[in-house]
C-alpha positions in Angstrom: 5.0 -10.4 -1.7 8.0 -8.2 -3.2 8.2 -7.2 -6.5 11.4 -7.6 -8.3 10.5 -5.7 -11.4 13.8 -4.0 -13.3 14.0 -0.4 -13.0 15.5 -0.4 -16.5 11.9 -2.4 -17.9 10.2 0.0 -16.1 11.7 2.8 -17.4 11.9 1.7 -20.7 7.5 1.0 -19.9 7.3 4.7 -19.2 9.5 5.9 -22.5 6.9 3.8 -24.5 4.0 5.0 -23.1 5.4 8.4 -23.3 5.5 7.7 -26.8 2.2 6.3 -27.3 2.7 3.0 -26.9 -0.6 1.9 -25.3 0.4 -2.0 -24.5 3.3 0.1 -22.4 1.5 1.4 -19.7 -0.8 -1.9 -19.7 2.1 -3.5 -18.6 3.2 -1.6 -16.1 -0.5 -1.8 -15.0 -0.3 -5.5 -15.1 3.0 -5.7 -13.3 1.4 -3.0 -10.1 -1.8 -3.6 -9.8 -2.0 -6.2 -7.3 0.9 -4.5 -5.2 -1.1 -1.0 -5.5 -4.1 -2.9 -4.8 -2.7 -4.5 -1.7 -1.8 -0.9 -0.3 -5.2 0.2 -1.1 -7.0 -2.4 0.8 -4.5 -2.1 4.1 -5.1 1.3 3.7 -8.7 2.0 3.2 -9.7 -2.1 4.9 -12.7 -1.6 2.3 -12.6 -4.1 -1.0 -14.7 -1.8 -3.4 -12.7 1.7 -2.1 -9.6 0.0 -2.6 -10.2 -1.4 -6.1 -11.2 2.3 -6.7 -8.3 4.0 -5.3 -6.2 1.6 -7.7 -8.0 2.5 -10.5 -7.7 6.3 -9.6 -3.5 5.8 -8.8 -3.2 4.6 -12.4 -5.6 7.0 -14.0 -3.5 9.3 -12.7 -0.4 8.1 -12.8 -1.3 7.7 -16.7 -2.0 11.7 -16.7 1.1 12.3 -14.6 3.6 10.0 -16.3 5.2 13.2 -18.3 6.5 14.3 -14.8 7.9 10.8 -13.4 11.8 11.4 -13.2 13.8 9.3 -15.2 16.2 6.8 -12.7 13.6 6.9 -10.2 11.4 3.2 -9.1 8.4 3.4 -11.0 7.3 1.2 -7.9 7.9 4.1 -5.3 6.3 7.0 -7.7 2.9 4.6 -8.2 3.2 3.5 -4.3 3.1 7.1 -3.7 0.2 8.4 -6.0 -2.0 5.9 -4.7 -1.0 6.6 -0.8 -2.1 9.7 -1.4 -5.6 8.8 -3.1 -6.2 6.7 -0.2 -5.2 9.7 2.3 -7.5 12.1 0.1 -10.5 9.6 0.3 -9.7 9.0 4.0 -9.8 12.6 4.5 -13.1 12.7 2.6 -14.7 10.5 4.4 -13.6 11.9 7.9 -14.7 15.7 6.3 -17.7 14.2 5.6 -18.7 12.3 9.0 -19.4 13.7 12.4 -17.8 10.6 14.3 -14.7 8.9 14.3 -14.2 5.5 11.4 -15.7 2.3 13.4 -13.6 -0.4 13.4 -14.5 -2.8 10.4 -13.9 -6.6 10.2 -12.0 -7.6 7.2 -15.0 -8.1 4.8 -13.1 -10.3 1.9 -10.1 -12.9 1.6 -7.3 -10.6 0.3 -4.8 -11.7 -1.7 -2.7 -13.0 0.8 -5.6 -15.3 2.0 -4.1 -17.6 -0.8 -0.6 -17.6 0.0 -0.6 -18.0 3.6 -3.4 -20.0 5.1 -1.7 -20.8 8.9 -3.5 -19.3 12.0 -1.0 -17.0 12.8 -1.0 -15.7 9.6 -4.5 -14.9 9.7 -4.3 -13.8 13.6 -1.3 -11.6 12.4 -3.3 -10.1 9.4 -6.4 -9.5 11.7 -4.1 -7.3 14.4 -2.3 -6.0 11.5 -5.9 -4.3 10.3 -6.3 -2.8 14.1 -3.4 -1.0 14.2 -3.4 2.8 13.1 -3.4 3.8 9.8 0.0 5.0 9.6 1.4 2.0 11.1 -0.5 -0.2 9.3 0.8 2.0 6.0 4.3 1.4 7.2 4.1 -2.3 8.1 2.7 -3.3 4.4 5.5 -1.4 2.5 8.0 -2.7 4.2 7.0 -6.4 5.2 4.8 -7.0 2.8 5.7 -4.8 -0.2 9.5 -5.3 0.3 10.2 -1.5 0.6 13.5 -0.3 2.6 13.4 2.3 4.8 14.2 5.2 2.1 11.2 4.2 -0.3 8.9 4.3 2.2 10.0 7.6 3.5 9.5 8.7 0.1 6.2 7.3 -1.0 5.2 8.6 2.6 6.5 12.1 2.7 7.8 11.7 6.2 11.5 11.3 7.3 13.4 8.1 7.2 13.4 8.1 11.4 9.8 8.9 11.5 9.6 5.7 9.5 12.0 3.4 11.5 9.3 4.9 14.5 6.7 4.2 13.1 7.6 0.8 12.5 9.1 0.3 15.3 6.0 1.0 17.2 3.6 -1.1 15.2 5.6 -3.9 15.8 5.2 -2.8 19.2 1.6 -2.9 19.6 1.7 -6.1 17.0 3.2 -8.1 19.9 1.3 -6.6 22.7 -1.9 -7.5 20.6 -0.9 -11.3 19.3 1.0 -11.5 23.2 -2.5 -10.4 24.7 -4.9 -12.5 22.4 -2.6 -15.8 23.3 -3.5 -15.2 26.7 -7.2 -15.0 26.0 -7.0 -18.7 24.6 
């Protein structure tokens, strides 16, 4: 799923909902929210916390918009603000428990349930969910969100190398996973 929303609509989203424009901001709503959404859910592998964490990336985003620089990707800045919800709700949650996450099963069909129905989709999606968070953060900007290399760094806050490692080694432990669960069948 890539988004191939015009920066120029975008920006001329923001100027209108800079300017009151309420219907403004709705549609850069409509046009994110299943992309923000999608992060979320990698991110947090909880349906309701996602849902959540999109709702608190647009709040703020809304609250923030005066400060969004004008030529920047709307896409990047709201990717970013709702990284960092989930990373603060992570954090929470670790702050707040003496032991370590378990390991969940994915609980729902996401929305890529739809789209791809093949076995190696699903197998893919299923060792994509075991793989560390920052991996996993990596592999859904840029395979599944469409984000190069320089986006990601930026929605990320980390270097463009640390990026191209981190990918790198999710992919990595992708094939030793999918390479590994052949061999069990």
């Amino acid at each position: 799923m890539t988004l191939r929303a015009a920066p120029d609509a975008d920006h001329q989203l923001v100027i209108g909902a800079l300017r009151g424009d309420p219907d403004a901001f709705a549609a850069l709503v409509e046009r994110y929210d299943r992309a923000v959404y999608h992060l979320a859910y990698r991110t947090m592998r909880d349906e309701e916390e996602a849902k959540d964490v999109t709702q608190e990336a647009f709040f703020k985003a809304y609250r923030s918009l005066k400060t969004f620089k004008p030529g920047a990707k709307f896409s990047t800045w709201i990717f970013a603000i709702a990284y960092h919800a989930c990373c603060d709700r992570l954090n929470r949650r670790k702050r707040y428990s003496d032991e370590e996450l378990p390991d969940r099963a994915d609980p729902a069909r996401g929305p890529a349930d739809t789209v791809i129905a093949s076995d190696e989709a699903r197998r893919l999606r299923q060792a994509i969910t075991k793989l560390p968070e920052k991996y996993r953060t990596v592999v859904t900007l840029y395979h599944l969100q469409g984000k190069q290399y320089d986006e990601i760094a930026t929605v990320l806050g980390i270097p463009v190398g640390t990026v191209k490692t981190h990918l790198f080694r999710a992919k990595e432990q992708l094939r030793r996973m999918l390479t590994a669960d052949q061999v069990e069948k």
